[in-house]
C-alpha positions in Angstrom: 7.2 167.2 -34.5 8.0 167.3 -38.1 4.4 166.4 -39.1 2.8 169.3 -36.9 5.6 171.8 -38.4 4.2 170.8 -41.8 0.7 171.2 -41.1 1.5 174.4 -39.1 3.5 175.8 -43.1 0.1 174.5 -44.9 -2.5 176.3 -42.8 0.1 179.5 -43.3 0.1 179.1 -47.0 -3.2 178.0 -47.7 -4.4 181.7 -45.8 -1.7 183.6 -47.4 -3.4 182.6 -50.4 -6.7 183.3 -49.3 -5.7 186.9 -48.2 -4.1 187.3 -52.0 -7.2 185.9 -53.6 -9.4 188.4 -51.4 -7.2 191.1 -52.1 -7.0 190.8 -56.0 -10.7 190.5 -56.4 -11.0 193.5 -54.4 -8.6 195.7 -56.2 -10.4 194.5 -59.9 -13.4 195.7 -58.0 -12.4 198.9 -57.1 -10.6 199.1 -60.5 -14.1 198.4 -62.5 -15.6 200.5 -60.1 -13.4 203.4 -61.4 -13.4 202.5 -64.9 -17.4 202.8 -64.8 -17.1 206.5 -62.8 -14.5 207.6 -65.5 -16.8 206.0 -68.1 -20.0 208.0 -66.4 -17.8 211.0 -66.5 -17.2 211.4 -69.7 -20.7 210.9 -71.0 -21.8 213.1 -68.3 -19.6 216.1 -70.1 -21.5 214.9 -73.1 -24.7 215.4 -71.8 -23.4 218.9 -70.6 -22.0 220.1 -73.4 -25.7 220.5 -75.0 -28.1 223.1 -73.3 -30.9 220.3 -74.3 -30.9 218.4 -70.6 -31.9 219.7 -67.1 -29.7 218.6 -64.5 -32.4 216.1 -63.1 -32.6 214.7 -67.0 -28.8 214.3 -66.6 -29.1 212.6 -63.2 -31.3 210.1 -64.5 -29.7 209.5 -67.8 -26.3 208.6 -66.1 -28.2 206.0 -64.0 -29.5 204.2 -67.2 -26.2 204.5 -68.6 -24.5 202.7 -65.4 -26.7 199.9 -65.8 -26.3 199.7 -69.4 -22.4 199.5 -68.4 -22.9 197.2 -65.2 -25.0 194.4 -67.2 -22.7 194.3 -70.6 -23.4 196.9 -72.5 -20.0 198.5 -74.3 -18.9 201.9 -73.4 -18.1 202.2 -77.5 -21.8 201.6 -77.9 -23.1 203.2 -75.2 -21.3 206.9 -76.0 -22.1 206.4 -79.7 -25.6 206.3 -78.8 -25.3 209.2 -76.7 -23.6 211.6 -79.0 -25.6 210.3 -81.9 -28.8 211.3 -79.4 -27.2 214.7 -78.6 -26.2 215.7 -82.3 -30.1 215.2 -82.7 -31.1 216.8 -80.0 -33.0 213.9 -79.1 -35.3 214.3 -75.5 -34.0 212.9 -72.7 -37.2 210.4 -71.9 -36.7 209.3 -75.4 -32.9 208.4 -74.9 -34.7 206.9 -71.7 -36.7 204.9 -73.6 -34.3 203.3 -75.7 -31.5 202.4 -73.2 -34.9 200.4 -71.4 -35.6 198.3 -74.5 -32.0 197.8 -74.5 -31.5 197.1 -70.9 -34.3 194.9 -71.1 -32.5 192.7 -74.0 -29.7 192.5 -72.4 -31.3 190.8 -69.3 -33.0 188.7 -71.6 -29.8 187.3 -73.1 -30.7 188.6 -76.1 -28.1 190.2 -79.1 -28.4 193.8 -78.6 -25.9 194.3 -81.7 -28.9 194.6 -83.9 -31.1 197.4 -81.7 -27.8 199.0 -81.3 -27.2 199.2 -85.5 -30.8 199.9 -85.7 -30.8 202.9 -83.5 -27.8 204.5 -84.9 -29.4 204.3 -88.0 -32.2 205.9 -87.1 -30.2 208.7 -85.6 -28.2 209.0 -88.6 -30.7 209.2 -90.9 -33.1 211.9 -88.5 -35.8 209.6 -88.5 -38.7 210.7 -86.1 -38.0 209.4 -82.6 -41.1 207.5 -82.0 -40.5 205.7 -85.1 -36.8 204.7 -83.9 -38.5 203.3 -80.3 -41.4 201.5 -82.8 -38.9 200.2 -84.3 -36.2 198.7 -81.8 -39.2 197.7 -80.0 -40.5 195.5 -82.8 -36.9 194.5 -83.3 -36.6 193.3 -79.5 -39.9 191.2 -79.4 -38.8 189.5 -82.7 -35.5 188.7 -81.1 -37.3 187.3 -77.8 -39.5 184.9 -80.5 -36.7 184.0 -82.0 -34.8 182.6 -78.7 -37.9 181.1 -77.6 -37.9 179.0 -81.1 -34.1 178.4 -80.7 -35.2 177.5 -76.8 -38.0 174.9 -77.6 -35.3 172.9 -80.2 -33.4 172.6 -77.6 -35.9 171.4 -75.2 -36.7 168.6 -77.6 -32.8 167.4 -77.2 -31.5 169.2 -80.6 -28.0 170.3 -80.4 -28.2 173.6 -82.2 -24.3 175.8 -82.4 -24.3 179.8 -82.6 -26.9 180.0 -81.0 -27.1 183.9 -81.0 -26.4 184.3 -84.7 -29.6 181.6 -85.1 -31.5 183.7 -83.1 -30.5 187.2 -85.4 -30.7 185.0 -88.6 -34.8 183.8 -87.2 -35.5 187.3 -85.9 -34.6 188.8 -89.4 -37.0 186.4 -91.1 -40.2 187.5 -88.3 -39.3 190.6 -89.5 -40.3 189.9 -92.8 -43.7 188.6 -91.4 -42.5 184.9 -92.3 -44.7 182.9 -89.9 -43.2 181.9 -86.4 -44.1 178.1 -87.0 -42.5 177.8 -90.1 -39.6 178.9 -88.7 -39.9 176.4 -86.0 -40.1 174.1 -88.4 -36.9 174.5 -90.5 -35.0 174.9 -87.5 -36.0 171.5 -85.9 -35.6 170.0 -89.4 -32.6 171.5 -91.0 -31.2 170.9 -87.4 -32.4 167.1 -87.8 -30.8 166.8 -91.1 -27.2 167.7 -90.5 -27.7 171.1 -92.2 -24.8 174.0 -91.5 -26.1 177.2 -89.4 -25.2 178.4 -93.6 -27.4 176.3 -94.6 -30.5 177.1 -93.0 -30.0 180.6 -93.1 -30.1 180.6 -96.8 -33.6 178.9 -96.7 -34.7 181.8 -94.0 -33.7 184.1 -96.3 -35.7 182.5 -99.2 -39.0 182.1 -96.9 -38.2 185.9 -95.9 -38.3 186.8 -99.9 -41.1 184.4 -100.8 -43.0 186.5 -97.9 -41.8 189.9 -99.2 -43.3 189.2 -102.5 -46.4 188.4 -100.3 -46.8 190.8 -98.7 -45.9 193.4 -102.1 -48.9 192.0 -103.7 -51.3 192.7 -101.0 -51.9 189.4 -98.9 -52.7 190.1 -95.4 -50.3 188.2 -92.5 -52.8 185.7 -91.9 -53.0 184.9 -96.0 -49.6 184.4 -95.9 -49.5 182.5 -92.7 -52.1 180.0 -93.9 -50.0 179.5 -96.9 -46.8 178.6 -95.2 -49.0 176.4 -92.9 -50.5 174.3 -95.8 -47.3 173.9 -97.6 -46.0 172.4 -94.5 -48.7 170.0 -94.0 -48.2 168.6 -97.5 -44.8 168.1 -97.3 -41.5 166.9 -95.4 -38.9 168.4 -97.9 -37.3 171.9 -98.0 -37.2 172.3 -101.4 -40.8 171.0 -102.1 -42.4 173.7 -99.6 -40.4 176.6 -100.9 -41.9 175.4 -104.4 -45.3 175.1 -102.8 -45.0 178.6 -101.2 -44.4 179.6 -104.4 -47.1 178.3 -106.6 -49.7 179.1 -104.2 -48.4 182.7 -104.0 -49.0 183.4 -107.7 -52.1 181.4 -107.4 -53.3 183.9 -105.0 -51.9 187.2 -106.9 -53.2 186.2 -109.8 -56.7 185.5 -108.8 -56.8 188.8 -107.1 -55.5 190.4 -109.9 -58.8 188.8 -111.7 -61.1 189.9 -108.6 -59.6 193.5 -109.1 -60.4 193.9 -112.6 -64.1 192.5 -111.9 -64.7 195.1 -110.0 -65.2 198.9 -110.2 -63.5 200.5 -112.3 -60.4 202.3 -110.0 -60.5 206.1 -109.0 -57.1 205.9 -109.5 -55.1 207.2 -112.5 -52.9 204.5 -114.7 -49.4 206.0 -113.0 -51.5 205.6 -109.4 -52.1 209.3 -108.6 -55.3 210.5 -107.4 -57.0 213.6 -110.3 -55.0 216.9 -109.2 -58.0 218.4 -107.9 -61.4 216.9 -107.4 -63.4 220.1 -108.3 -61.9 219.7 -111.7 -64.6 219.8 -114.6 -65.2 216.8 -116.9 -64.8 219.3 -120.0 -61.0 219.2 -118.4 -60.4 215.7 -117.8 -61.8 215.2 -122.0 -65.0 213.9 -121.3 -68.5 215.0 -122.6 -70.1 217.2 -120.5 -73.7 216.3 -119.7 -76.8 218.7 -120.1 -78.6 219.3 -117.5 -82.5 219.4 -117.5 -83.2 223.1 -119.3 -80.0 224.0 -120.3 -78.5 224.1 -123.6 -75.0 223.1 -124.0 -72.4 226.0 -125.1 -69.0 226.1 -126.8 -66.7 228.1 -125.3 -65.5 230.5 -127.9 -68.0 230.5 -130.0 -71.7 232.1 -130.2 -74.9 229.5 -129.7 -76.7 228.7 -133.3 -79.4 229.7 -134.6 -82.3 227.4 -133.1 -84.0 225.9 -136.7 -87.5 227.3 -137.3 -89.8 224.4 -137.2 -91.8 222.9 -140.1 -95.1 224.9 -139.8 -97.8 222.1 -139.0 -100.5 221.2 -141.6 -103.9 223.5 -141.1 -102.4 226.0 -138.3 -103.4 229.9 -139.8 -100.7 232.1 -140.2 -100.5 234.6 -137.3 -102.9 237.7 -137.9 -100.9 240.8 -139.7 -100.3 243.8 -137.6 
């Protein structure tokens, strides 16, 4: 009897419980749910309080804002964006456009800290609003190259830590048009050698400025990719391909600075401006003007001379006398 009394108590408890667990989740539901309407609310009053958005701009807006709240997304960096957007009178399908590259990241498992900086920027400084999707774009496919470098270590059995501050320092470097292999590279071998997440951010930097100099001095992305590549093949140590990068970069700026002076002589002025106006005479720009076929040169300001009277020729009569 006592056994079946105490069986009896633990079904009671163990559905009591049951009932409290169902009912908490429940109320944090409903409580998110109304944190996300107030939320929508107030960025909805945003969007009102400009005359820039039809009410069926509005409606949609608000949708791609819930889902930018529902999957992550701040509501810190979700209203900044919006007022930012508004204060610049930015079009609706171009705010659409950017919460979608951002939505998109997010589902990814991508950072979206850095599209978020980059976008306020943008709005901050006025930049053109294609340029500002151009660019978070870019910004988003670098970051998805990054993971899938960060991804493939880790497929080979590499224990790699912050992994989403690797995948901002990587996506920094494609920025700079540092090759995605070499990047691949150091990460499997700085990972291989012990070396700190500091550590092999500090060489990603120095590939990112041996590629900025690069790219300053003219060299095309696949010049510079091919000389990452060969400095790779030739060599196991960090140090030794930085040094490599190096040498072969001034290798290649200085024979092009040879090729350059080979050729043609530039249209360019010495402080690289084109001439002011192309009509312009050579008398202007101090050079001699050339005579053309029955024209005698003249000097401005001054009358023609006197043509010489030439030799008279031995035996020719005089002319006859009037």
């Amino acid at each position: 009897m006592f056994s079946q009394n105490k069986i009896k108590n633990n079904l009671i408890s163990t559905l009591i419980i049951f009932v409290l667990i169902i009912f908490i989740i429940s109320f944090a539901f409903s409580a998110e749910t109304a944190t996300i309407d107030e939320q929508l609310e107030q960025l909805k009053n945003i969007f009102d309080s400009s005359s820039t958005y039809s009410a069926f701009q509005t409606s949609m807006l608000l949708k791609s804002t819930q889902n930018l709240l529902e999957i992550g997304i701040t509501f810190e960096d979700t209203r900044a964006i919006i007022e930012n957007s508004v204060e610049k009178s930015l079009d609706a399908y171009s705010i659409k456009k950017v919460f979608d590259v951002l939505l998109n990241a997010k589902k990814d498992g991508l950072p979206t800290e850095p599209l978020i900086n980059k976008i306020n920027e943008g709005l901050a400084k006025s930049v053109n609003k294609s340029v500002i999707i151009s660019v978070i774009f870019t910004k988003a496919e670098n970051l998805r190259k990054a993971a899938e470098i960060l991804n493939e270590a880790r497929q080979e059995g590499l224990k790699i830590n912050g992994g989403e501050e690797m995948v901002r320092i990587l996506a920094d470097s494609l920025e700079n048009d540092v090759p995605q292999e070499s990047l691949s590279w150091l990460l499997k071998t700085g990972t291989a050698e012990g070396r700190s997440i500091k550590e092999i951010s500090e060489i990603s930097e120095e590939l990112s400025n041996l590629s900025l100099l690069a790219t300053d001095s003219g060299l095309s992305t696949e010049e510079i990719s091919q000389i990452f590549i060969k400095a790779l093949e030739t060599s196991e140590n960090v140090g030794e391909i930085c040094e490599k990068i190096q040498n072969s970069l001034e290798a290649e700026i200085s024979t092009a600075k040879i090729e350059e002076g080979e050729g043609k002589p530039s249209t360019v002025s010495d402080n690289g401006t084109l001439p002011t106006s192309s009509t312009e005479s050579p008398a202007e720009t101090g050079e001699t003007p050339t005579q053309e076929a029955g024209e005698a040169p003249t000097e401005t300001g001054s009358a023609p001379e006197e043509p010489s009277t030439p030799p008279e020729e031995e035996g020719t009569p005089p002319p006859p006398e009037n």
